[in-house]
LOTOR-600317 format. One record per residue (C-alpha): x, y, z. Coordinates in steps of 0.2 Angstrom, whole numbers, padded with zeros to 4 digits, always signed. Layout:
N
XYZ;...
END
This chain:
611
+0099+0239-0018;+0113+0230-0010;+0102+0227+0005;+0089+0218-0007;+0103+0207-0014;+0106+0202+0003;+0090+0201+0006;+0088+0187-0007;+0104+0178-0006;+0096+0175+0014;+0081+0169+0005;+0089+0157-0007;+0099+0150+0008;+0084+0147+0017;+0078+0138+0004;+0089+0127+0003;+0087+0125+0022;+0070+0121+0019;+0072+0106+0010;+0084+0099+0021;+0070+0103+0035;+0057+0094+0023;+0069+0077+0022;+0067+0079+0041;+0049+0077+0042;+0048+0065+0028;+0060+0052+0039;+0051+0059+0055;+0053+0042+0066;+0040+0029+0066;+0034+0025+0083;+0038+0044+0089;+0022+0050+0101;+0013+0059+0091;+0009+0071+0105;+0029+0076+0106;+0027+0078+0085;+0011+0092+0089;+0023+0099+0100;+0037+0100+0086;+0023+0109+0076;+0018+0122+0087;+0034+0128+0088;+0036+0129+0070;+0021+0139+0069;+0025+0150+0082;+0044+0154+0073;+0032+0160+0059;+0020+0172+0067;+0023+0191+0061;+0016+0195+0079;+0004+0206+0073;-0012+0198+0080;-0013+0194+0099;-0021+0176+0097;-0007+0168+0084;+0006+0181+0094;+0004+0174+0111;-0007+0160+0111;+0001+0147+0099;+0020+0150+0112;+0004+0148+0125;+0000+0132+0121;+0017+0126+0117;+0023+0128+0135;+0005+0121+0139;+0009+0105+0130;+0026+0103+0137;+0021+0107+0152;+0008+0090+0150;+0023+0080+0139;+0033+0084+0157;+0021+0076+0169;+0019+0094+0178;+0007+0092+0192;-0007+0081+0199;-0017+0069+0185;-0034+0083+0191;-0020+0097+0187;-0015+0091+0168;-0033+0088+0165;-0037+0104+0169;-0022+0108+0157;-0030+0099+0144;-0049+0106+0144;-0038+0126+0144;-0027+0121+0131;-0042+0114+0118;-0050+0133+0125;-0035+0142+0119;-0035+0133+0104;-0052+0136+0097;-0050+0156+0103;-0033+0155+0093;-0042+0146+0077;-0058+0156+0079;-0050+0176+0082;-0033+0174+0072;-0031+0186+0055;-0021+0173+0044;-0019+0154+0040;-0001+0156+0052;-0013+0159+0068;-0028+0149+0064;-0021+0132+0054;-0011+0125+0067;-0024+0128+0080;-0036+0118+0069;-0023+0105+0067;-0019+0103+0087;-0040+0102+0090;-0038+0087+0076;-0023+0079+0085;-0032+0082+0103;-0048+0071+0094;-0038+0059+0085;-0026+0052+0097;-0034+0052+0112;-0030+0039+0119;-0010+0045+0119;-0017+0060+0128;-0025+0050+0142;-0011+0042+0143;-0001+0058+0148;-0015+0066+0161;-0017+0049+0170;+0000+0040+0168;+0011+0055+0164;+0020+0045+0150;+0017+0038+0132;+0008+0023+0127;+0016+0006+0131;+0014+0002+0113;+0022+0019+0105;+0041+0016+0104;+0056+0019+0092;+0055+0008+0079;+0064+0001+0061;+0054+0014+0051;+0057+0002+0036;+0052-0015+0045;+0039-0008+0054;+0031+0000+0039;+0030-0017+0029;+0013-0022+0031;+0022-0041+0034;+0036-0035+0045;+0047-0040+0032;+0066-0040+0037;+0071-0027+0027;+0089-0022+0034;+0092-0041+0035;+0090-0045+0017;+0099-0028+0010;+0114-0035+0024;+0114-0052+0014;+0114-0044-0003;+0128-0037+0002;+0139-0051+0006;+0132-0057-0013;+0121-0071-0002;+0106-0067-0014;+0098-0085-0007;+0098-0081+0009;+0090-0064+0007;+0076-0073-0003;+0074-0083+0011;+0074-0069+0026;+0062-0061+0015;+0050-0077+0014;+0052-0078+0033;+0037-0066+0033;+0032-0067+0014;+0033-0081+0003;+0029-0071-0011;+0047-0063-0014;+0047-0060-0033;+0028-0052-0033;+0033-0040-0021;+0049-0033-0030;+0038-0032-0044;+0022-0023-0040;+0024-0020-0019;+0019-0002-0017;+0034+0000-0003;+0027+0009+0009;+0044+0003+0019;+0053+0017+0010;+0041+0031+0014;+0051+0034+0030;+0068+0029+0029;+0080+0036+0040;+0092+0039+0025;+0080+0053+0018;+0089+0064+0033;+0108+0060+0019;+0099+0061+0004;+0087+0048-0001;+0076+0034+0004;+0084+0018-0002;+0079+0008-0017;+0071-0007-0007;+0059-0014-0020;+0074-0013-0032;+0084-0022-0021;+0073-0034-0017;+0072-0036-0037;+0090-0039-0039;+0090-0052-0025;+0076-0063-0034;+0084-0060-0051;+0100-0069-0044;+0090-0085-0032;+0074-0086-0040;+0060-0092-0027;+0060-0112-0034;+0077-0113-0035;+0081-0108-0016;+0080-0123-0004;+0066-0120+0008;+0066-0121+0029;+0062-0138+0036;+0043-0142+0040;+0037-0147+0059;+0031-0162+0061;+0012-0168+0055;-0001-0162+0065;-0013-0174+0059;-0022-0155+0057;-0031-0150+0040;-0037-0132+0035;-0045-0127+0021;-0041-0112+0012;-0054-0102-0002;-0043-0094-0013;-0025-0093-0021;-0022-0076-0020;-0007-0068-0011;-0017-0071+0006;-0022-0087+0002;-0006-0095-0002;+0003-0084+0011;-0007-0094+0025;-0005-0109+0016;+0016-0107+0018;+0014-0104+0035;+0002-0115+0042;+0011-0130+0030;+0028-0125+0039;+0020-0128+0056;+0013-0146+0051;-0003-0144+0047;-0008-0150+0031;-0018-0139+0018;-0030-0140+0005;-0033-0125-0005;-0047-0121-0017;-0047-0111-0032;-0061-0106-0043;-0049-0102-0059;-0038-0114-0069;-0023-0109-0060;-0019-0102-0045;-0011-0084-0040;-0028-0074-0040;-0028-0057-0045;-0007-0059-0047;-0011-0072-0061;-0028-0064-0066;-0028-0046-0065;-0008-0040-0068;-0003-0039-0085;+0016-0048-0089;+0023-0032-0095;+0022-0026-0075;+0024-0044-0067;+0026-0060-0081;+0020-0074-0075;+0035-0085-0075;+0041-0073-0060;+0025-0080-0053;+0025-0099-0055;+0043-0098-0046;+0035-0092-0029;+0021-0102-0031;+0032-0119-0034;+0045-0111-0020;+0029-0113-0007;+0022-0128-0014;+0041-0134-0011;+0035-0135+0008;+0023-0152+0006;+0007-0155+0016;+0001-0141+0002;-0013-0146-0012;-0020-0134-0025;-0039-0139-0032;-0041-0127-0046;-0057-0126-0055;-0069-0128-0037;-0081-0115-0034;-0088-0113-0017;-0105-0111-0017;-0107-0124-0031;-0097-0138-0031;-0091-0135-0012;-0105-0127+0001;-0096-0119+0017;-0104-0134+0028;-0093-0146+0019;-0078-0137+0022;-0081-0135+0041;-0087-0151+0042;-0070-0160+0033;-0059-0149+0039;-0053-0141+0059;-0051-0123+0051;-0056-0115+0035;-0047-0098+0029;-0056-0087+0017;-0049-0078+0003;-0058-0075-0011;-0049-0058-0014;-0060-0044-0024;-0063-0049-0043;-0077-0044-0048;-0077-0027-0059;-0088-0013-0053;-0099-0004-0064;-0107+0015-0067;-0125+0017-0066;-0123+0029-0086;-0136+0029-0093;-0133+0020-0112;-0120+0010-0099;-0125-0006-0107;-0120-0002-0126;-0108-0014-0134;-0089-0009-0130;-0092-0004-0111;-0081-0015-0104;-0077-0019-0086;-0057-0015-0088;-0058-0033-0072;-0065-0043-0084;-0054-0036-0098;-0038-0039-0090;-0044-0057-0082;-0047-0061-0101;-0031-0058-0105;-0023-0068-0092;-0033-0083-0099;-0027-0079-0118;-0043-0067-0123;-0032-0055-0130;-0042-0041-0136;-0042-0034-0153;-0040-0014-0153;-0032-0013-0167;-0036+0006-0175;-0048+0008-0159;-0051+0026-0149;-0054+0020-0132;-0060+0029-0117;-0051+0024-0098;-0062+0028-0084;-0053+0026-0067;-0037+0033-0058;-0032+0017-0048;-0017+0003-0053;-0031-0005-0061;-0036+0011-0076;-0017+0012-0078;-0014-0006-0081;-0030-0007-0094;-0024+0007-0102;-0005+0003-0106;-0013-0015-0111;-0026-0006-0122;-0009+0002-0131;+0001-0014-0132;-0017-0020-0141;-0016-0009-0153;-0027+0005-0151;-0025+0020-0159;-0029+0032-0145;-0030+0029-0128;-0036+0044-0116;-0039+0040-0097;-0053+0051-0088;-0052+0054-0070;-0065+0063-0060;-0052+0071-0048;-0036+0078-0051;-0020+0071-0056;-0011+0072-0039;-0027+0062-0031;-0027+0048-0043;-0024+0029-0033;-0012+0023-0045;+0007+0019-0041;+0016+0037-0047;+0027+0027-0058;+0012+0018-0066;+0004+0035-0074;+0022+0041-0078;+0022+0025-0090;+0007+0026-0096;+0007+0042-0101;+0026+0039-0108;+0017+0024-0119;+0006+0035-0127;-0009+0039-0116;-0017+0056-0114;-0024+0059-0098;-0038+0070-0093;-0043+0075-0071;-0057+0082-0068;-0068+0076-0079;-0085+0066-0072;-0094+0050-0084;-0111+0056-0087;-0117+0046-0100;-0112+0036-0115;-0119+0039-0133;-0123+0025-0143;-0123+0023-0163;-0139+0015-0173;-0132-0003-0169;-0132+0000-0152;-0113+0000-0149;-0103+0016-0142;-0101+0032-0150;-0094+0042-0136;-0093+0045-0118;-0099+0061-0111;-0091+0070-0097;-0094+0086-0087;-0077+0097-0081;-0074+0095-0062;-0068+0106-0051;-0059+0104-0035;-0069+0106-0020;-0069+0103+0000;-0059+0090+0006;-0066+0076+0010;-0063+0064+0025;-0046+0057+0017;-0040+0074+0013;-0044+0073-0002;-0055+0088-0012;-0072+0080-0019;-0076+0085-0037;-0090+0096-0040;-0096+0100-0057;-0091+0114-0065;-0099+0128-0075;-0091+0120-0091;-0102+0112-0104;-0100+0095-0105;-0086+0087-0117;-0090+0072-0132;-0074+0060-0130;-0077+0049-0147;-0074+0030-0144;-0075+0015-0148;-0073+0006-0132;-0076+0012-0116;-0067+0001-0100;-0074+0005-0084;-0059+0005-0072;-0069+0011-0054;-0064-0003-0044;-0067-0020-0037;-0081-0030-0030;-0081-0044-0020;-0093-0062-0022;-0097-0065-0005;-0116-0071-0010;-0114-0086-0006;-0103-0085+0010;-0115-0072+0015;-0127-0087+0013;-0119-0097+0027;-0122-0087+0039;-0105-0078+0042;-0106-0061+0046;-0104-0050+0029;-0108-0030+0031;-0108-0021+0012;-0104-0037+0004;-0086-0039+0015;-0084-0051+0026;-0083-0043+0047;-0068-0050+0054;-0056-0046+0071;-0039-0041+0070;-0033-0058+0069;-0043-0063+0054;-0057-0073+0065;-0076-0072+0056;-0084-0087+0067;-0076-0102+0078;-0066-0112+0066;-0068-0098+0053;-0053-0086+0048;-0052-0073+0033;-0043-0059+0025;-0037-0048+0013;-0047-0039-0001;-0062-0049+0006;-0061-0040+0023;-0053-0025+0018;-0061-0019+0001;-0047-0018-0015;-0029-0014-0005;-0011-0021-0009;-0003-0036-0013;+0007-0034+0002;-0008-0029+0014;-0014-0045+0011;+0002-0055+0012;+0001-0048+0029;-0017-0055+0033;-0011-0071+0028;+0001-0072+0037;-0009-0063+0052;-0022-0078+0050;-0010-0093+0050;-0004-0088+0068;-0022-0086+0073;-0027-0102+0065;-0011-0112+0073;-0016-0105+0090;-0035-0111+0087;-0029-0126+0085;-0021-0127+0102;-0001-0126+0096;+0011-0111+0095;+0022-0116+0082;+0038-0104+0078;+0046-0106+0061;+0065-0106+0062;+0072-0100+0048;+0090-0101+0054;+0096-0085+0042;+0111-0075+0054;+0111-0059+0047;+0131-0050+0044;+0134-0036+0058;+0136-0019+0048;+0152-0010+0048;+0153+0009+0049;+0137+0018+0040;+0142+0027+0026;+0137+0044+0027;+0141+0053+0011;+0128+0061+0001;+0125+0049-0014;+0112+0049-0028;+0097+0035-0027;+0100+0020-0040;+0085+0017-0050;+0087+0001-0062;+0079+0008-0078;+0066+0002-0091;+0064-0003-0109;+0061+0011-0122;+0044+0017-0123;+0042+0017-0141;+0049-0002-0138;+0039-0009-0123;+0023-0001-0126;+0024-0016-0143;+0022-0030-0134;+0019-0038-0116;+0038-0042-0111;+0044-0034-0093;+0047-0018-0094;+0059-0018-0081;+0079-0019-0085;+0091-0027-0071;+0102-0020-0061;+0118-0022-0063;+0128-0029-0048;+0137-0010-0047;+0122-0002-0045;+0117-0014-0033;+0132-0012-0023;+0131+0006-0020;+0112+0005-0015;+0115-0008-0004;+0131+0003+0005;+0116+0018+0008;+0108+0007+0020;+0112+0014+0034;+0106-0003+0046;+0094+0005+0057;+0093-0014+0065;+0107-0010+0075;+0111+0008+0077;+0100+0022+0085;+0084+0015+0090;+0085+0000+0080;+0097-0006+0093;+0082-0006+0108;+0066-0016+0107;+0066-0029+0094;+0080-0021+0086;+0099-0032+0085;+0112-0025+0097;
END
C-alpha cells in the first residue's frame, strides 16, 4: 500500500512536470529547424517505449542517432544520402511492425516531416547545415502577419508614451485600434513568456495604448516628396487602405475607390459595434487620411461606372482589393423560402441601419466561423427569442475566435456540433418552418487535421424556426475583373508573393487568399505598397523616427496573465455598445512588466534583433 501511495505521489509530480514540459513546446522558438525539433521528438518517444516490441525498442533510439548523426554533418553528401534513404526504411519498418501507438505514431510523424520539409533536409545531405532563411527569431514579431514591432510598442507603453506606441505600431499597420480589437494575435501563440507562466496580453495592450492616443489624434510621420506618381487602389478595406498609407508616405499620390458609402470594407460592413464600434474605426481611417496625397471615392463600382482599362490607362499602378463580401449559400433543398438569410448580407445591412426585427423570433445559425458567431450575438441583441447555432463539426473544430463562442453562448446561445443542414421545411406561405439536420460523427482527418463529419446512424432532428442565417462563409465578385483578363483561378485573383497579377497590376488580401484575417491582409497591403514603389523605379523607406527605451532586468516571477474584462452578459447582449471594459493603468502596468524583451536578450539580440 505504501508502495502505491508513492507510486502516485511520483505520478502527481510528474504531472505537474508535464505541464511545465507542455509550456515548453508551446513557446518552442520560431525560426528553430524543424529537423533539430523531429529530433527533440524522437527522443521523447523513445523515453516512453516499455521496450517490449524490438521495432519501437530499438529502432526509434536507431533513428535518433541516425538524425543526429545527419544534423552533425557525419560523413560525405553520397554518405548522409545514403543516411537518409536508411532512415525513411527504418522508419516505415518501425510504423508498419510496432504493437502500440508509442512505436508506430512517431514514425509516421518523421516519414511526414521527411516529405514536408524537404527542402531543409537537402539542405543538411548537401550543405551539412540549415537553410540560410531558418534562424532565431522575435517569436512575437515574426508571428505578426505585418511584422508588427510588438516588444517596441509594449517598451513605449511602459514609459506611459501611449503615442509613440500607436505610431511604432502604424510603422507596419496603420490600422492600430482595428487590430486591438478584433486581431486574432497569432503573435502570442509563441511567446517566450509561456516558458514563466503565460503568453503576454498583446492585443490588450495594444487596446490600452489606442484607448489613451487614439489613431486621429497622434501626429503622423512626414510624407516624401511628390512623385508626380498615381496609383489606383479597388477597395477600402484593411488591405486597401494599408497600401494606400504606405504608398502615400512614399510620395505617390492615391486614389481609392469604394463601392459602399463609406469606406473600411468588411471592418465597416461586416463587424458589428458591439465587437468593434465604428467611431474606433473612423479614427484610424482619419489618422491615414491625415497623410495627404490620399482620395476616397465612395459609391464607384468597377465594372460599371469604372472598367479596369480606365484605371490602367489613368493611372501608373492599380492595387486590387475588393476583399470577400459576398455571402455564400447551401444548395437545401426549400433554401429559397422566406427567412433564409445570408447572415453577409444580414450583418452588411445592419452596418447601413437595416436593423433587423427578431423580436419573439426562433432563429437557426448555420456556421462555425467569426462570421455565425457574430450573426448570432447580433440575432440576440435584436431580440430574438432563441437563438441555437448548428455546426457540422465539433466544437473544438469550429473557425471562430475561442472567446467569440464563449460570448455567444454566455448571451444566450445554445450551440449544437455535429449536426449537418439537410433541408428546410417551409409553411403554406412559403416562409420557414424549420431546418432539418442529420447528427454527425467524427471521422478521418482531413488534410488540415481536422476529422470530416460523416453521417451518423441518428434520425434526423426538426430545429423549429423562423429565420434561418446561413453563415458558410464568404465569396468573392471578381466577375468583372475576371473580364479584363487578369488571371482569376475559382473566382480568386492568381497573384505572386509580392501581390503582382499583371505588369502594372497588384492585389491582395481576401481576394487572393479566400476569407482570412484582418491582420493577413494588413500585411498584403503593406506587402503590395513595397512591390508597387519598387515597380515604379524607387525604394522609398519610411522613417518613422520612434527610439524604443532599452529594457532593464527581465522580471522573472511567476505572475498571473491580466485580462481587461467585459460588460455583463445579461447587460451587453441588450444593446450594441462595446463589450469590452478598459484596462486600468495597474493592470497595464504589470502586463507590460511580463514582457520579457525578446528584441534584445536571447536570440533577439542577433539578426534583426536590437543589441
Amino acid at each position: 500500500m505504501t508502495r502505491r501511495l508513492h507510486e502516485y505521489r511520483t505520478d502527481a509530480a510528474m504531472e505537474s512536470h508535464l505541464e511545465t514540459f507542455g509550456r515548453t513546446l508551446d513557446a518552442y522558438p520560431v525560426g528553430a529547424c524543424p529537423l533539430t525539433m523531429e529530433l527533440t521528438m524522437l527522443h521523447n518517444a523513445k523515453t516512453q517505449s516499455c521496450g517490449k516490441c524490438v521495432p519501437c525498442r530499438d529502432g526509434i533510439p536507431q533513428l535518433e542517432d541516425m538524425l543526429a548523426s545527419l544534423l552533425d554533418g557525419d560523413g560525405t553528401p553520397a554518405d548522409r544520402e545514403e543516411r537518409v534513404a536508411e532512415m525513411r526504411a527504418l522508419a516505415e519498418l518501425v510504423r508498419d511492425t510496432s504493437d502500440c501507438a508509442i512505436g508506430y505514431q512517431p514514425a509516421t510523424v518523421f516519414l511526414d516531416a521527411m516529405r514536408t520539409f524537404e527542402r531543409e533536409v537537402d539542405s543538411h545531405v548537401h550543405e551539412s547545415r540549415c537553410l540560410s532563411d531558418r534562424r532565431p527569431v522575435i517569436p512575437c514579431v515574426s508571428l505578426c502577419p505585418a511584422h508588427t514591432d510588438v516588444p517596441g510598442y509594449i517598451a513605449l507603453i511602459e514609459k506611459g508614451d501611449h503615442a509613440g506606441a500607436v505610431n511604432l505600431i502604424r510603422q507596419n499597420n496603420p490600422l492600430p485600434s482595428a487590430c486591438a480589437l478584433v486581431c486574432e494575435h497569432p503573435c502570442e501563440a509563441h511567446c517566450r513568456r509561456q516558458l514563466i507562466d503565460e503568453a503576454i496580453n498583446i492585443r490588450g495592450l495594444k487596446e490600452y495604448a489606442v484607448d489613451h492616443a487614439p489613431g486621429d489624434e497622434v501626429p503622423v510621420p512626414q510624407r516624401g516628396p511628390n512623385t508626380g506618381r498615381r496609383v489606383a487602389i479597388v477597395g477600402s478595406g484593411p488591405s486597401g487602405l494599408t497600401a494606400a498609407w504606405f504608398l502615400a508616405l512614399m510620395g505617390h499620390e492615391v486614389v481609392i475607390h469604394e463601392a459602399n458609402e463609406l469606406p473600411g470594407g468588411m471592418l465597416r460592413y461586416g463587424i458589428p459595434d458591439y465587437r468593434f464600434p465604428k467611431t474606433r474605426l473612423d479614427s484610424d481611417i482619419a489618422g491615414i487620411l491625415a497623410v495627404g496625397n490620399i482620395e476616397i471615392r465612395c459609391g464607384v463600382h468597377i465594372g460599371r461606372d469604372l472598367t479596369m482599362a480606365d484605371l490602367r490607362r489613368d493611372h501608373d499602378a492599380v492595387y486590387l482589393a475588393i476583399g470577400a463580401q459576398a455571402g455564400l449559400t447551401l444548395d437545401l433543398e426549400g433554401g429559397d423560402a422566406e427567412g433564409v438569410v445570408s447572415a453577409v448580407d444580414m450583418l452588411h445591412g445592419l452596418a447601413t441601419g437595416e436593423r433587423p426585427d427578431f423580436r419573439g423570433k426562433r432563429v437557426v445559425v448555420v456556421g462555425g466561423g467569426n462570421v455565425a458567431m457574430d450573426a448570432t450575438r447580433t440575432a440576440i441583441r435584436c431580440g430574438a427569442e432563441h437563438v441555437h447555432v448548428v455546426y457540422r463539426r465539433r466544437r473544438e473544430d469550429m473557425t471562430a475566435l475561442q472567446h467569440e463562442i464563449v460570448g455567444a453562448v454566455r448571451e444566450g446561445a445554445r450551440l449544437s456540433a455535429l449536426f449537418a443542414p439537410t433541408h428546410v421545411e417551409k409553411d403554406d406561405r412559403g416562409h420557414v418552418a424549420a431546418l432539418w439536420v442529420q447528427p454527425q460523427m467524427p471521422g478521418p482527418h482531413d488534410h488540415a487535421g481536422r476529422p470530416t463529419p460523416v453521417p451518423a446512424d441518428k434520425p434526423p432532428v426538426r430545429l423549429a424556426a423562423d429565420v434561418v442565417l446561413i453563415a458558410v462563409g464568404q465569396g468573392i465578385e471578381s466577375t468583372h475583373v475576371e473580364e479584363s483578363g487578369l488571371p482569376v483561378t475559382r473566382r480568386r485573383l492568381v497573384a505572386d508573393d509580392t501581390g503582382r497579377v499583371a505588369p502594372g497590376v497588384h492585389s491582395g488580401g481576401d481576394c487572393v487568399t479566400g476569407p482570412s484575417t484582418v491582420i493577413e491582409a494588413i500585411a498584403a497591403g503593406k506587402v503590395a505598397a513595397y512591390a508597387i514603389d519598387t515597380d515604379l523605379g524607387y525604394h522609398h523607406t519610411i522613417d518613422f523616427g520612434i527610439e524604443v527605451p532599452h529594457p532593464g532586468p527581465n522580471n522573472r516571477v511567476p505572475t498571473g496573465r491580466v485580462e481587461a474584462p467585459l460588460r455583463e452578459p445579461d447587460l451587453r447582449r441588450t444593446d450594441f455598445d462595446y463589450v469590452g471594459e478598459p484596462m486600468t493603468a495597474q493592470e497595464a502596468g504589470q502586463e507590460v512588466s511580463r514582457c520579457l524583451r525578446c528584441d534584445h536578450y536571447g536570440s533577439g539580440a542577433l539578426v534583426g534583433g536590437r543589441c
